[in-house]
C-alpha positions as CSV (number, residue, x, y, z in Angstrom):
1,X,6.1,5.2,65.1
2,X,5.6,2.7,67.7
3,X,7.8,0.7,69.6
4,X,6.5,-2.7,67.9
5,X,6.8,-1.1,64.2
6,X,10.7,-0.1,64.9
7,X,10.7,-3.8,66.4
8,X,8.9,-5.9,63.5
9,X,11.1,-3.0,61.4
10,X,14.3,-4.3,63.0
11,X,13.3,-8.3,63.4
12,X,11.9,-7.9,59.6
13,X,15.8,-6.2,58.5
14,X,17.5,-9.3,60.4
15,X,15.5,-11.5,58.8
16,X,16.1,-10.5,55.4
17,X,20.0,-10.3,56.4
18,X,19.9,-14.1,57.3
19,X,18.4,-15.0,54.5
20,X,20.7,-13.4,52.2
21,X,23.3,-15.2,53.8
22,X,21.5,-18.6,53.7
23,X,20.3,-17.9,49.8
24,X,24.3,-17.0,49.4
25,X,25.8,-20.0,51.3
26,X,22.7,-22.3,49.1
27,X,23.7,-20.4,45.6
28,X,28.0,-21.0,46.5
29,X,26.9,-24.8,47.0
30,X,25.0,-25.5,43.9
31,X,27.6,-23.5,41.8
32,X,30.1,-26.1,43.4
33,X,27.9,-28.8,42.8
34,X,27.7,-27.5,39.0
35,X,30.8,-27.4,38.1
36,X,31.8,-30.6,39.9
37,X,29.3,-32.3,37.8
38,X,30.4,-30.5,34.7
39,X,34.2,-31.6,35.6
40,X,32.8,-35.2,36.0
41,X,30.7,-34.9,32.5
42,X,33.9,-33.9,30.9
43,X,35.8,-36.7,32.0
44,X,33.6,-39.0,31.2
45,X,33.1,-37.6,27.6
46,X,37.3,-37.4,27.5
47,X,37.7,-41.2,28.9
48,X,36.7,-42.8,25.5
49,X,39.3,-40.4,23.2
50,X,41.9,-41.0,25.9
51,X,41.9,-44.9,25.9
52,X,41.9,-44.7,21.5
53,X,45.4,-43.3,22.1
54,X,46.6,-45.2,24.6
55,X,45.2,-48.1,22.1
56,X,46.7,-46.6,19.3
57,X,50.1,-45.5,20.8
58,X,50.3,-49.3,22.1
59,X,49.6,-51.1,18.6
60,X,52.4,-48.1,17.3
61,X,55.0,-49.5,20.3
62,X,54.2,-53.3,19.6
63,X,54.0,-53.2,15.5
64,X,58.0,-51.3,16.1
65,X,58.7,-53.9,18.6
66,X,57.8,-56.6,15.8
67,X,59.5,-54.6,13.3
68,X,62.8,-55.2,15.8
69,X,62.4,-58.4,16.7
70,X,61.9,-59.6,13.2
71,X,65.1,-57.8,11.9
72,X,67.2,-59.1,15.2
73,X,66.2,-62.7,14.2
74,X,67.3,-61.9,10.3
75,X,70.5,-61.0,11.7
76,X,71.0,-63.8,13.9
77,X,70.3,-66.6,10.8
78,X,72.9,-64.5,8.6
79,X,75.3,-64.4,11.6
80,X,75.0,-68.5,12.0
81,X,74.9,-68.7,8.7
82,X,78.3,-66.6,8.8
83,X,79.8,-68.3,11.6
84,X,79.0,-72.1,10.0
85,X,80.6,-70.9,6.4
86,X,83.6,-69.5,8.3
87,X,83.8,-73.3,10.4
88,X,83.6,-75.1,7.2
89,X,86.4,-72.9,5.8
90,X,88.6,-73.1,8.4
91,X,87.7,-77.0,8.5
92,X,89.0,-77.1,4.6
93,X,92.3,-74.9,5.4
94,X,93.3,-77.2,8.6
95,X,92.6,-80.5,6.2
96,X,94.9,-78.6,3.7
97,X,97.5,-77.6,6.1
98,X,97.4,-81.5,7.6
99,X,97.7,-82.8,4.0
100,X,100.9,-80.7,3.6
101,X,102.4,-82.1,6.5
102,X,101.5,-78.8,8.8
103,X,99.8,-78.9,12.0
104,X,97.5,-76.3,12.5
105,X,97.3,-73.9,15.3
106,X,95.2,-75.4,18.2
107,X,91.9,-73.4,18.0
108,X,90.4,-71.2,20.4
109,X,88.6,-72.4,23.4
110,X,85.4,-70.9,22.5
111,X,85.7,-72.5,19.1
112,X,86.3,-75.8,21.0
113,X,83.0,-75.6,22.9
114,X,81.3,-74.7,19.9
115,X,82.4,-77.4,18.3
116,X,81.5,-79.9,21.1
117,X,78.2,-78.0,22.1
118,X,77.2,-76.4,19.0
119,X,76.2,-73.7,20.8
């Protein structure tokens, strides 16, 4: 063999090395690229489902938080209710008392401010 064969022999074995290594680095890239794009397809496919239950866990929060506040204002027209039927009473008891010649305890102070404020 000549010394050009063992050279082109050589240069030729080099040059296949380097462009194994370039095919490799060009093959690691695109199955990055892949499965970045693949990631990126998935989240967009997921998106949609995602946002129909955050929708729907919303409406579930706000229909229980209507449910609440429509129960809190029963309860606060039967406890006005409660509290007016209790002032009427005690109204009637007091005239009663008076009529009898008794003078009725002096009401609380929050009962006083109710009765000025009505609040």
């Amino acid at each position: 063999m000549s010394l050009w064969a063992v050279f082109v022999a050589v240069l030729g074995t080099v040059g296949m090395v380097i462009a194994g290594l370039f095919a490799a680095r060009a093959t690691k890239q695109a199955a990055a690229a892949t499965a970045e794009a693949t990631q990126a397809a998935a989240r967009v496919q997921t998106e949609p489902n995602q946002r129909a239950e955050d929708r729907a866990a919303f409406e579930a929060i706000k229909t229980e938080l209507r449910a609440d506040l429509t129960a809190t204002r029963e309860e606060v027209r039967s406890l006005r209710s409660l509290v007016r039927a209790f002032a009427w009473y005690v109204g009637e008891l007091s005239s009663q008392m008076r009529g009898h010649g008794i003078e009725p305890p002096s009401p609380p102070e929050r009962v006083d401010e109710y009765n000025r404020t009505g609040v």
